[in-house]
C-alpha positions as CSV (number, residue, x, y, z in Angstrom):
1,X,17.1,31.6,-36.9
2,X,18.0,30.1,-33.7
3,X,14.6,30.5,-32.4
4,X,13.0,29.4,-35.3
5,X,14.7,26.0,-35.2
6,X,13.9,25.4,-31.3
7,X,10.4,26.5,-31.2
8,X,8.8,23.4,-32.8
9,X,10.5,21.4,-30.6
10,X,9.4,23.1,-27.4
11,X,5.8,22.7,-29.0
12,X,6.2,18.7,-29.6
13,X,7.8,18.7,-26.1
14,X,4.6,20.5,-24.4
15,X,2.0,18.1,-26.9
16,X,3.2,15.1,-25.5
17,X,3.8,16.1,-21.9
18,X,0.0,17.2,-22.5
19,X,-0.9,13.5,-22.7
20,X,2.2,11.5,-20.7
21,X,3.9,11.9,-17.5
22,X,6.0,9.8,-15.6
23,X,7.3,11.3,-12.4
24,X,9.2,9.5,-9.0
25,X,7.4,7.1,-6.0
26,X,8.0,7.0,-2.7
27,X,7.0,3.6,-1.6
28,X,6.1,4.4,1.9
29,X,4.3,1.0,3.6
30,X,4.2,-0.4,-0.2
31,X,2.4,3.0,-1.0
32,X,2.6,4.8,-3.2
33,X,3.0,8.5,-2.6
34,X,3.9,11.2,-5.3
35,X,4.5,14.4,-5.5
36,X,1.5,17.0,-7.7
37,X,1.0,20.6,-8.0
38,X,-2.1,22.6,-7.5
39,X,-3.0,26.2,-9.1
40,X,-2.9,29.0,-7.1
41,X,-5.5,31.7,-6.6
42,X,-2.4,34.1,-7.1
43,X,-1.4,32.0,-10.3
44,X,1.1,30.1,-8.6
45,X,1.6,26.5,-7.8
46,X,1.8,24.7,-4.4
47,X,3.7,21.3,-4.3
48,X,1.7,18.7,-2.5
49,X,2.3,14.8,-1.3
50,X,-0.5,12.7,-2.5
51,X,-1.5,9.2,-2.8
52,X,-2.2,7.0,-5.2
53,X,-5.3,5.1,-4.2
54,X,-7.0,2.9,-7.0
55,X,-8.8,1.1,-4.2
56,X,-10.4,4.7,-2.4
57,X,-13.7,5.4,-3.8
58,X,-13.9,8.9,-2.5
59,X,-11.3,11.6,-2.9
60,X,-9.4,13.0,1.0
61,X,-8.0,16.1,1.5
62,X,-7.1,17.8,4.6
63,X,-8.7,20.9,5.4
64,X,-5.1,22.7,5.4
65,X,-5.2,22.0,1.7
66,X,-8.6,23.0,1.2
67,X,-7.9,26.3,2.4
68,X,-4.6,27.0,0.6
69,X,-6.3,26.0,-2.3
70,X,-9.4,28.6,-1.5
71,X,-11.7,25.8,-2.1
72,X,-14.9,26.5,0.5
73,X,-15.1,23.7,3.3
74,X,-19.2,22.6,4.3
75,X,-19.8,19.6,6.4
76,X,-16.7,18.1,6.4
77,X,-16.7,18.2,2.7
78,X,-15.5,20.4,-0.3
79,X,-15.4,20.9,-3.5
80,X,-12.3,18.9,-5.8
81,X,-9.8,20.9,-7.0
82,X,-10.4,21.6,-10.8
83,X,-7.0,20.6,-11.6
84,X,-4.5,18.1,-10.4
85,X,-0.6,18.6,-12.0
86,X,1.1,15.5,-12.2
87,X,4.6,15.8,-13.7
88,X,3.8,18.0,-16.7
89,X,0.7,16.7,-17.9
90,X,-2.5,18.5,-16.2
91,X,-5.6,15.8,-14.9
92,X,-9.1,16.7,-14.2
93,X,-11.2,15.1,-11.2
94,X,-14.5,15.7,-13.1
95,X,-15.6,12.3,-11.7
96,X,-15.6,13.3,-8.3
97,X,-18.5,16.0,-7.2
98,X,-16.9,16.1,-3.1
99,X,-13.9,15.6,-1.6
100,X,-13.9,14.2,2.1
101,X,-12.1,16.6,4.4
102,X,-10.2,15.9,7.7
103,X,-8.8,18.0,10.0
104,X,-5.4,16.2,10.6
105,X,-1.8,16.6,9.1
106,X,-2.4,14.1,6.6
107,X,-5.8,12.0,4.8
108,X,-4.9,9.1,7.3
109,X,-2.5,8.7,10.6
110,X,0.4,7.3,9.5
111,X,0.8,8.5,6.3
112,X,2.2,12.3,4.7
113,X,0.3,12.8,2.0
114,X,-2.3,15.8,2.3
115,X,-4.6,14.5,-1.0
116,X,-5.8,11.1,-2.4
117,X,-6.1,10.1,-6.2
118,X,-9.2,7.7,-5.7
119,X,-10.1,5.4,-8.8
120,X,-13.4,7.6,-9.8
121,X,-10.2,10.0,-11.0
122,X,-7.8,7.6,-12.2
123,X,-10.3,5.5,-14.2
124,X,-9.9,8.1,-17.3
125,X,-6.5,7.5,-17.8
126,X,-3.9,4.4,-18.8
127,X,-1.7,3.9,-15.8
128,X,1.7,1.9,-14.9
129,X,3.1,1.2,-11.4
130,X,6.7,0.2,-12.1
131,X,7.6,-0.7,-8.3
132,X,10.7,-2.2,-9.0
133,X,12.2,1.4,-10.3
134,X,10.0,3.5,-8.4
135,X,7.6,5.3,-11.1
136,X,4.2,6.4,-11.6
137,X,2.8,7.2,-15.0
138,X,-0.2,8.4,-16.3
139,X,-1.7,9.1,-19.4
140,X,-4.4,9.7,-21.9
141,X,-6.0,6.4,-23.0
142,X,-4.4,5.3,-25.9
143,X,-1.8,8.0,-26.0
144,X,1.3,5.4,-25.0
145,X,2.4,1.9,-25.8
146,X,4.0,1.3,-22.5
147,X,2.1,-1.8,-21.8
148,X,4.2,-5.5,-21.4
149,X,4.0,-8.7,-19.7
150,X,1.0,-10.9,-19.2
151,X,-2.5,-9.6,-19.3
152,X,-5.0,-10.3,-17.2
153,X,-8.5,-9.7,-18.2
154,X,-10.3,-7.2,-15.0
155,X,-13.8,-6.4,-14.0
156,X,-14.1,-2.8,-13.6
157,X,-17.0,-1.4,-11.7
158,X,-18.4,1.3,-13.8
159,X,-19.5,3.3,-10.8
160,X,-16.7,3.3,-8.4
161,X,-13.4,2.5,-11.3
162,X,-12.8,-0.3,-8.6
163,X,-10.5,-3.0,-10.3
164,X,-11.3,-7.1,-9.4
165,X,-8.8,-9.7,-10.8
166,X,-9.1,-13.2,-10.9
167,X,-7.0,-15.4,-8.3
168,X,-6.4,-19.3,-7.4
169,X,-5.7,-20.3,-4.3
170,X,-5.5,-24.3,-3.5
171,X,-7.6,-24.6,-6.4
172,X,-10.4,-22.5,-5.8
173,X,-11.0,-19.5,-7.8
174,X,-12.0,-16.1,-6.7
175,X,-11.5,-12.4,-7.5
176,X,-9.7,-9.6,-5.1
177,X,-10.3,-6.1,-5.8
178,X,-6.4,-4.6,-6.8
179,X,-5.5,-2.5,-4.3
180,X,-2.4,0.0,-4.9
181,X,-3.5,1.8,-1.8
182,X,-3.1,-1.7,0.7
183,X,0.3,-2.3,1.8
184,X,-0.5,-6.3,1.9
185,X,-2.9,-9.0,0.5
186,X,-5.8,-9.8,2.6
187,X,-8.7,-12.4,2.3
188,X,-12.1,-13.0,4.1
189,X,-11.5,-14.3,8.0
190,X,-13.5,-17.8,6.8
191,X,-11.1,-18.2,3.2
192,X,-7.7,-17.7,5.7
193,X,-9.5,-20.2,8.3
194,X,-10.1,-22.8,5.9
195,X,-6.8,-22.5,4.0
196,X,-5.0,-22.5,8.0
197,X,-7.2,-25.5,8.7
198,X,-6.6,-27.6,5.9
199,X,-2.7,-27.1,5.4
200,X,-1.9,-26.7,9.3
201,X,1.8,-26.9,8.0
202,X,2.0,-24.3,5.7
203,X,3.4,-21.1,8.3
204,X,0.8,-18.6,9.9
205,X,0.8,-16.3,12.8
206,X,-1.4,-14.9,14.6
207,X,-1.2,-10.4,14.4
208,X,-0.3,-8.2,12.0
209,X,3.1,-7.4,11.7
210,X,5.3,-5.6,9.1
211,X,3.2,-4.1,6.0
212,X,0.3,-6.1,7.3
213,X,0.0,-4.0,10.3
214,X,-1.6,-1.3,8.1
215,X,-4.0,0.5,10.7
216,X,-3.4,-0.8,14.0
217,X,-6.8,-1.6,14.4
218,X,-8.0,-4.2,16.7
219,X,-9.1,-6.7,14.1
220,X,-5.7,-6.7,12.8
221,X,-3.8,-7.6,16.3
222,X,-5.6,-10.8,16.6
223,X,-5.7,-11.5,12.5
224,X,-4.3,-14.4,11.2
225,X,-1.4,-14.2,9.1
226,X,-0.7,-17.4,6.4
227,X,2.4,-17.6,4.0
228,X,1.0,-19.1,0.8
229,X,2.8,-21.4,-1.4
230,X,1.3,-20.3,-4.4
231,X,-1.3,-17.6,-5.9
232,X,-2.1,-17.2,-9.3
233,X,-3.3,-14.1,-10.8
234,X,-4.5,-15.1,-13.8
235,X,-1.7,-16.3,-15.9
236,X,0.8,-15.0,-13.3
237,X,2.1,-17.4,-10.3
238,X,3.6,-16.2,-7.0
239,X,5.1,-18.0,-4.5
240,X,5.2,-17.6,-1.1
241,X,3.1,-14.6,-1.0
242,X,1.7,-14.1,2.7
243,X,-1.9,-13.1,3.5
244,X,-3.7,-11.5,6.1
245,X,-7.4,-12.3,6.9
246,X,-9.7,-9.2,7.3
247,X,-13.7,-8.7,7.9
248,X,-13.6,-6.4,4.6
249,X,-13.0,-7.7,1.2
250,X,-10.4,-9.1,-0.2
251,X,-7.6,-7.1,-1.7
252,X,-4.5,-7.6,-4.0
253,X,-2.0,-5.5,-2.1
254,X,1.7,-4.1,-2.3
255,X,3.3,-6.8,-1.0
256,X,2.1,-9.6,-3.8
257,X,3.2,-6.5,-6.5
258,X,6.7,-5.4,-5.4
259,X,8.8,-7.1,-8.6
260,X,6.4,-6.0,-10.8
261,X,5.2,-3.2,-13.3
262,X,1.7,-2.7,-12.8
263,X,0.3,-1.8,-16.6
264,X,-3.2,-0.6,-15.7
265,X,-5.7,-0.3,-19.4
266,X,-9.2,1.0,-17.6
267,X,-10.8,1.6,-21.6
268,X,-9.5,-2.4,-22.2
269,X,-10.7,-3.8,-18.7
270,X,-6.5,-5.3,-18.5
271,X,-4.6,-5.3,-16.0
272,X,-0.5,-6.4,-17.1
273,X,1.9,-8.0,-14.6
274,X,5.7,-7.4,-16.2
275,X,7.9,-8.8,-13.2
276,X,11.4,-7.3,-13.5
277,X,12.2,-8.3,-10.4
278,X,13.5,-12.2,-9.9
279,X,14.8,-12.2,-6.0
280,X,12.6,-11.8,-3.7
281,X,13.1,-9.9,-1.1
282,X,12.6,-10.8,2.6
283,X,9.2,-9.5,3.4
284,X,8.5,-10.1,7.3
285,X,12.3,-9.8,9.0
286,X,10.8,-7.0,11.7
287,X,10.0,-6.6,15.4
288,X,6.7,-8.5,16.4
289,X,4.5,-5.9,17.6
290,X,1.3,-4.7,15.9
291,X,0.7,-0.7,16.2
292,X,-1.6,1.9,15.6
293,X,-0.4,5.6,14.1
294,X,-2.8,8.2,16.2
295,X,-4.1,11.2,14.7
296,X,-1.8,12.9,17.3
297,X,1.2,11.2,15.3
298,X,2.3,9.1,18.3
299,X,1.9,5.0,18.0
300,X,0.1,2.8,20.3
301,X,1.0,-0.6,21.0
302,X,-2.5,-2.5,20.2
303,X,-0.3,-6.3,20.3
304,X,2.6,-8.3,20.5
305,X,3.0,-11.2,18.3
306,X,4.5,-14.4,19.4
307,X,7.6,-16.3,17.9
308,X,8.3,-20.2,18.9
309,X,5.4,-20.3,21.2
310,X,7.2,-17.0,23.4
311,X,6.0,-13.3,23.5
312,X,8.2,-12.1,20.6
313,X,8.9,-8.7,22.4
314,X,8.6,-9.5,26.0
315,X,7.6,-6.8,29.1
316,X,5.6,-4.7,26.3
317,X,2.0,-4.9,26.3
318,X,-0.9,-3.2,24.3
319,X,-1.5,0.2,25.3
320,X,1.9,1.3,25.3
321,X,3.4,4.0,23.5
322,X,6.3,3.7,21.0
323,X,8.5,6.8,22.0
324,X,11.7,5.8,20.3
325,X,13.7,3.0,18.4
326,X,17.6,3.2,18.5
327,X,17.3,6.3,19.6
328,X,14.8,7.7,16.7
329,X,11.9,9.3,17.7
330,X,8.7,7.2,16.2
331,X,6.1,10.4,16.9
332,X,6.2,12.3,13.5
333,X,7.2,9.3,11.7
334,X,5.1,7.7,9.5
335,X,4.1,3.6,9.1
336,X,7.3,3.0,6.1
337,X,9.5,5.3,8.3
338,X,8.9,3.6,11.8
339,X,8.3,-0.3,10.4
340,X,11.6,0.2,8.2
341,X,13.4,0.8,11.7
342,X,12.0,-1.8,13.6
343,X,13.2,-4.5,10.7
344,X,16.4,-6.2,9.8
345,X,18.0,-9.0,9.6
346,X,17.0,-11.9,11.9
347,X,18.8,-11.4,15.3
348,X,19.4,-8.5,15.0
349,X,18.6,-6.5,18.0
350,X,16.5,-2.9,18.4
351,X,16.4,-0.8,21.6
352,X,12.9,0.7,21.8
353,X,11.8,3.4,24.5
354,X,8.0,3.2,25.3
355,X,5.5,4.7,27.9
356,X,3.4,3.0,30.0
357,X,1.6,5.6,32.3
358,X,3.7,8.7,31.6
359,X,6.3,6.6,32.7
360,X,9.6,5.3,30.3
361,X,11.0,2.3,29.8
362,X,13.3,0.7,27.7
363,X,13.0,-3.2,26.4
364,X,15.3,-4.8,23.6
365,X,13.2,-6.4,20.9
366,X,14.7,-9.2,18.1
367,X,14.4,-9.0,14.4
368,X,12.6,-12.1,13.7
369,X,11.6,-14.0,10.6
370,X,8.2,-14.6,10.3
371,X,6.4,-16.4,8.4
372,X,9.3,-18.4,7.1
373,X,8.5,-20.5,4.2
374,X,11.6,-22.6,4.4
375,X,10.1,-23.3,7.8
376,X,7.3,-25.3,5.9
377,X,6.8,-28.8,6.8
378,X,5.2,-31.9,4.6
379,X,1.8,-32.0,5.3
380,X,1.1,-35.4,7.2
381,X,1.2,-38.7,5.1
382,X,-2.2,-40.3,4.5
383,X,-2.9,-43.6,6.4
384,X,-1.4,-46.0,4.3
385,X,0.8,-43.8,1.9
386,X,4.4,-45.4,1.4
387,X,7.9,-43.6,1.6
């Protein structure tokens, strides 16, 4: 009797997970990393970090993985995995005929996870972000009702699953791919130029600092960075949301999505903004250096920003290594780990060991406030103009 009264139960239970699962983020660098499980050749499962990467059009996997998995390795590529586990509820990359493989730790320096979720996979499902609380969910199209807030109509490439939403910016209207997988909002080198040219009071910066040092790459220690008074994503405005210019395209990134739920309908072409969130948060209170994760785990120094016209770390200079910060080793870390040491509160005050030439040395860097929109000035009166 007992048996007969739970068994139905367990069967509705499995249904739905078959078509739902929400499971728990970590929101490393503003990305988003989860946990999935992979089959086993001895029927087993293996637990595996991977990230969530709507903005990746190929699928990464390190070749550790690859083997574990028993999946044969050719020319730097393999064959997907025929099934990814995520929560309860069982997804298959049939979109994706290769997977990219690297020989490092993880798909990227910097990062832990050992698989991507690119958008060719993600594509065939309904999706929500909810950054405010932390969760990912995925499931069948149609199988949920989880959707809220504003819609915004998207343009989804049919090839890649790439997402483009409309944005305004000072009045002109363009569209920037959504990106889960970028830590910050970038535009076009020539759209942050004009912008910095035209409102020379709004702040800006000059290298990438924070979440918008997101690969140390040389482009990105001399980028521009420009706090924004207003962006509108369709019919959803944001203030003060800062920008990084970049040679690539434009991207929405983590940093203009933090107070939100991200409702993602691929079959509908919407994208739903459902802020929860109505602080926001400090986003640029760190140390101003700009540094690259190596594929040996270390991090390089590739700039040092300045603050009020002054080096804002001063005796460090590119090509030094980051060996420790209050006494935590930075090798082994990755980019959320190391960048949520070296922030703060402004004036506060980190002791950081590098190396320059096998050699150590210790320097004492300030929290600064970058980028501080209260900072913004009236832009200059026009010849004439009265009080």
């Amino acid at each position: 009797m007992k048996l007969a009264a739970t068994f139905p139960i367990v069967i509705l239970a499995s249904a739905f997970a078959q078509t739902t699962a929400t499971v728990p983020v970590t929101l490393d660098h503003n990305r988003i990393i989860i946990d999935v499980r992979f089959p086993m050749p001895d029927g087993t499962t293996t637990r595996v970090r991977a990230w969530v990467d709507n903005g990746a059009t190929k699928m990464t996997m390190t070749d550790h993985l690859a083997k574990k998995l028993g999946l044969p390795i050719a020319n730097a590529t393999a064959t997907p995995p025929a099934e990814i586990h995520i929560g309860a509820m069982i997804i298959h990359p049939t979109e994706v005929k290769q997977a990219r493989v690297v020989t490092t730790e993880s798909v990227a320096p910097g990062l832990s996870p050992e698989i991507t979720i690119p958008a060719p996979v993600l594509r065939d499902y309904d999706l929500l972000v909810d950054y405010p609380n932390r969760e990912f969910t995925i499931a069948s199209p149609g199988s949920t009702t989880f959707f809220k807030g504003t819609s915004v109509k998207a343009a989804i490439n049919s090839e890649s699953g790439q997402i483009q939403v409309p944005i305004e910016i000072d009045g002109e209207k363009q569209n920037l791919t959504l990106d889960l997988g970028s830590s910050f909002t970038l535009l076009s080198f020539e759209g942050v130029s004009k912008l910095q040219k035209k409102h020379p009071q709004w702040p800006h910066m000059t290298g990438a600092v924070g979440t918008a040092d997101q690969w140390g790459t040389e482009d990105e220690a001399t980028a521009t960075l420009l706090r924004l008074p207003r962006l509108q994503i369709g019919g959803v405005s944001e203030r003060d949301i800062a920008v990084s210019s970049s040679k690539g395209a434009g991207a929405l990134g983590g940093n203009a999505l933090l107070a939100y739920r991200i409702g993602i309908d691929y079959a509908h072409s919407t994208v739903y903004f459902d802020r929860t969130v109505t602080a926001q948060a400090p986003d640029m209170d760190v140390v101003g250096l700009t540094l690259r994760p190596e594929d040996d785990e270390k991090f390089t120094v590739v700039g040092v920003s300045e603050f009020q016209g002054k080096p804002a770390v001063p005796g460090v200079k590119s090509g030094d290594l980051l060996v420790k910060i209050d006494g935590i080793d930075a090798p082994g870390g990755t980019m959320g780990q190391v960048w949520s040491l070296l922030g703060g509160a402004p004036g506060d005050v980190r002791e950081l060991i590098l190396s320059r030439d096998g050699k150590q040395f210790t320097v004492k860097a300030t929290v600064h406030r970058f980028l501080d929109a209260s900072k913004r000035s009236s832009p200059p009166m026009k010849r004439g103009s009265k009080k």
